[in-house]
C-alpha positions as CSV (number, residue, x, y, z in Angstrom):
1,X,118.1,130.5,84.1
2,X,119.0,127.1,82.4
3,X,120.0,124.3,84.4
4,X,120.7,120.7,83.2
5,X,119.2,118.0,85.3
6,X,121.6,115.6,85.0
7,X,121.1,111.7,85.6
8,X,123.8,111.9,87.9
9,X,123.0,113.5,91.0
10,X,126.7,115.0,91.6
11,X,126.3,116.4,87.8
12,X,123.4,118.0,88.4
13,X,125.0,119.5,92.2
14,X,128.0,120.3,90.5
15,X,125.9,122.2,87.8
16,X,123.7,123.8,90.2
17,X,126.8,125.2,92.4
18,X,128.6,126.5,89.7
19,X,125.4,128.9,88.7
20,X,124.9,129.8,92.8
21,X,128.3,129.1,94.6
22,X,127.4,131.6,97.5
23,X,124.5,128.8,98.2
24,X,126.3,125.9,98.2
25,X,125.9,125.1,101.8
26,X,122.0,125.8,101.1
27,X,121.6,123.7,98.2
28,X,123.4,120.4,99.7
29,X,121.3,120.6,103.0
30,X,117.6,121.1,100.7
31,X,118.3,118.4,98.5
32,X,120.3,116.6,101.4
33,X,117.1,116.5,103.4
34,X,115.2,115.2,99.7
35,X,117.5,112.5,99.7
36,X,116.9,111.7,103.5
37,X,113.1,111.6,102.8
38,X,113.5,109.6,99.5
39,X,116.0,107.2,101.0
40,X,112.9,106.4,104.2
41,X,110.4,106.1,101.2
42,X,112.7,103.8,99.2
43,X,113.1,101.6,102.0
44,X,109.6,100.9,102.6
45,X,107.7,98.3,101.1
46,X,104.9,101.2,100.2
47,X,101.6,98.9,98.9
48,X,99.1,101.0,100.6
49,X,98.8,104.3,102.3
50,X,95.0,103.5,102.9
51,X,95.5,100.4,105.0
52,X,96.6,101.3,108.8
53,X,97.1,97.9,109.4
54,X,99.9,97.5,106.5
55,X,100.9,101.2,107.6
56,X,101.4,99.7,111.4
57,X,103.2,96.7,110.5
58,X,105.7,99.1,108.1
59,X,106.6,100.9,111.3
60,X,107.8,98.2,113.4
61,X,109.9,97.0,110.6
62,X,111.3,100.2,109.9
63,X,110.5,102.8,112.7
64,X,113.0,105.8,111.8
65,X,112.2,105.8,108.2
66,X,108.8,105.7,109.1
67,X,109.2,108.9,111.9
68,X,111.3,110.4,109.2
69,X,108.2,110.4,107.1
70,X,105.8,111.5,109.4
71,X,107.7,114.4,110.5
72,X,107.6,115.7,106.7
73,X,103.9,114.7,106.0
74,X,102.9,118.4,107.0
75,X,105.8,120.2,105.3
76,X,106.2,121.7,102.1
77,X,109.0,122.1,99.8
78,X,109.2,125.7,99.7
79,X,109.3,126.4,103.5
80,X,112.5,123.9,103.4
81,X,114.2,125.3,100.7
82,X,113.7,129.0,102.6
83,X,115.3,127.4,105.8
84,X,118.3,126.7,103.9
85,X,118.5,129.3,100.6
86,X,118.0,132.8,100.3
87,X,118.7,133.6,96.8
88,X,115.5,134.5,95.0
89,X,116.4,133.4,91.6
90,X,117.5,129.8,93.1
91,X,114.1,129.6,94.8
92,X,112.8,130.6,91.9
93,X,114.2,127.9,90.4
94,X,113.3,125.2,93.3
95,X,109.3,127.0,92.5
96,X,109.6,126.0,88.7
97,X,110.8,122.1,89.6
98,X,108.0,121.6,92.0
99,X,105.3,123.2,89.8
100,X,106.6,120.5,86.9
101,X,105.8,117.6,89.0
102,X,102.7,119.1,91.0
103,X,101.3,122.3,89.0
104,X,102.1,124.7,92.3
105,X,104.8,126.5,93.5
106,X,107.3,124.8,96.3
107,X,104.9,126.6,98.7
108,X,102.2,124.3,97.7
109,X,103.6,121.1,97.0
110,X,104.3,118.8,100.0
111,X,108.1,117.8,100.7
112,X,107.6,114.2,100.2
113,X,106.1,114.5,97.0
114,X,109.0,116.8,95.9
115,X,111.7,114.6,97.6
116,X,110.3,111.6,95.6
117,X,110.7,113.3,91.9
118,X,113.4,115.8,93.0
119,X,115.6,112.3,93.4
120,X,113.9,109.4,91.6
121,X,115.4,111.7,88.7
122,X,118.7,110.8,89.4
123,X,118.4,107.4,91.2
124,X,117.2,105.7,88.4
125,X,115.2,107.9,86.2
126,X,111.2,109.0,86.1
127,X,109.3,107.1,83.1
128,X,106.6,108.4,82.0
129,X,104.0,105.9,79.4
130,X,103.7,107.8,76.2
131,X,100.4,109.6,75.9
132,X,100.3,110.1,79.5
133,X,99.2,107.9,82.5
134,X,95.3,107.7,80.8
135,X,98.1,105.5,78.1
136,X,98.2,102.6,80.3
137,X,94.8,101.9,80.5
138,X,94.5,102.6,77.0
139,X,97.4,100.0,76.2
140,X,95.8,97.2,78.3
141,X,91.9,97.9,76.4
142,X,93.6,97.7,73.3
143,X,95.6,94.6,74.5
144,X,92.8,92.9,75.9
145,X,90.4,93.3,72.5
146,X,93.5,91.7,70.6
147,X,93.6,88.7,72.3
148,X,89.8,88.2,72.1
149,X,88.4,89.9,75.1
150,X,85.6,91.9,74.9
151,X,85.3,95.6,76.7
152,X,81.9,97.0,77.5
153,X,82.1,100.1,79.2
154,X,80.1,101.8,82.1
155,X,79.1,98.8,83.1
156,X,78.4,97.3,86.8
157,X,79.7,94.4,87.5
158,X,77.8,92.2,89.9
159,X,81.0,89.7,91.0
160,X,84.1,88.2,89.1
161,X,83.9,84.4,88.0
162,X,86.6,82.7,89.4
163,X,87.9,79.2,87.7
164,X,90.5,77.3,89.8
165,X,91.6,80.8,92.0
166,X,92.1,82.9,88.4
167,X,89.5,85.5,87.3
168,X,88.5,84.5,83.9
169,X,85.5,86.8,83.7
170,X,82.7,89.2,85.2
171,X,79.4,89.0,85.9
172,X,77.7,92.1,84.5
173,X,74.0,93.3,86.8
């Protein structure tokens, strides 16, 4: 099976249709309901998952995008593309996507997370740094030493010297 992902959402629809039109209905309610779930995530103002405070605050400005969430926290891609598809060799297909972004089948790979990459696609691209994630911190070291800083790594750091609110170094134990 070879399917385009186009940039264009209704490109890549059209494309997908064409290969399974018995599933049409199917395959505009799954990635309908990844759209619904990346639309409540792209409203947010998502800083930090790990602060319930933040999280608290997020709700009251945005309640239904928030409930939207929470009622696909527990739910996995593959159980909501089962609900709507039945043809193996699509869900085969919707398997394959998920594994690329998460390195498990649809079973295994939570519907937010698959919502998220399953549309950033087409809403404005995914970027990736060359050499991988690792090639940001990489980028920055090698920044850093150019304009005179020094690195030393595994080391603890006692506190960060402040001058006039900016961090200007560390204080090493």
């Amino acid at each position: 099976l070879s399917v385009l992902v186009h940039r264009e959402y209704n490109d890549f629809i059209e494309e997908l249709v064409s290969k399974f039109p018995h599933e049409k209905e199917g395959i505009l309610k799954f990635y309908g309901t990844c759209w619904k779930i990346f639309n409540s995530l792209n409203s947010l103002e998502l800083k930090s998952l790990e602060e319930p405070l933040y999280l608290f605050g997020q709700f009251f400005k945005k309640p239904l995008e928030c409930l939207t969430l929470a009622y696909y926290l527990p739910q996995n891609a593959g159980d909501i593309a089962r609900k709507f598809i039945k043809d193996q060799q699509l869900l085969s297909f919707i398997d394959a996507e998920c594994f690329i972004v998460s390195t498990v089948n649809a079973l295994k790979t939570p519907m937010i997370n698959a919502s998220m990459v399953l549309c950033d696609r087409h809403f404005g691209g995914i970027n990736y740094p060359v050499g991988g994630v690792g090639g940001i911190a990489v980028s920055l070291a090698n920044g850093l030493v150019e304009k005179g800083s020094a690195i030393q790594y595994k080391a603890n750091v006692t506190n960060v010297i402040l001058e006039n609110g900016k961090a200007v170094g560390v204080r090493l134990s």
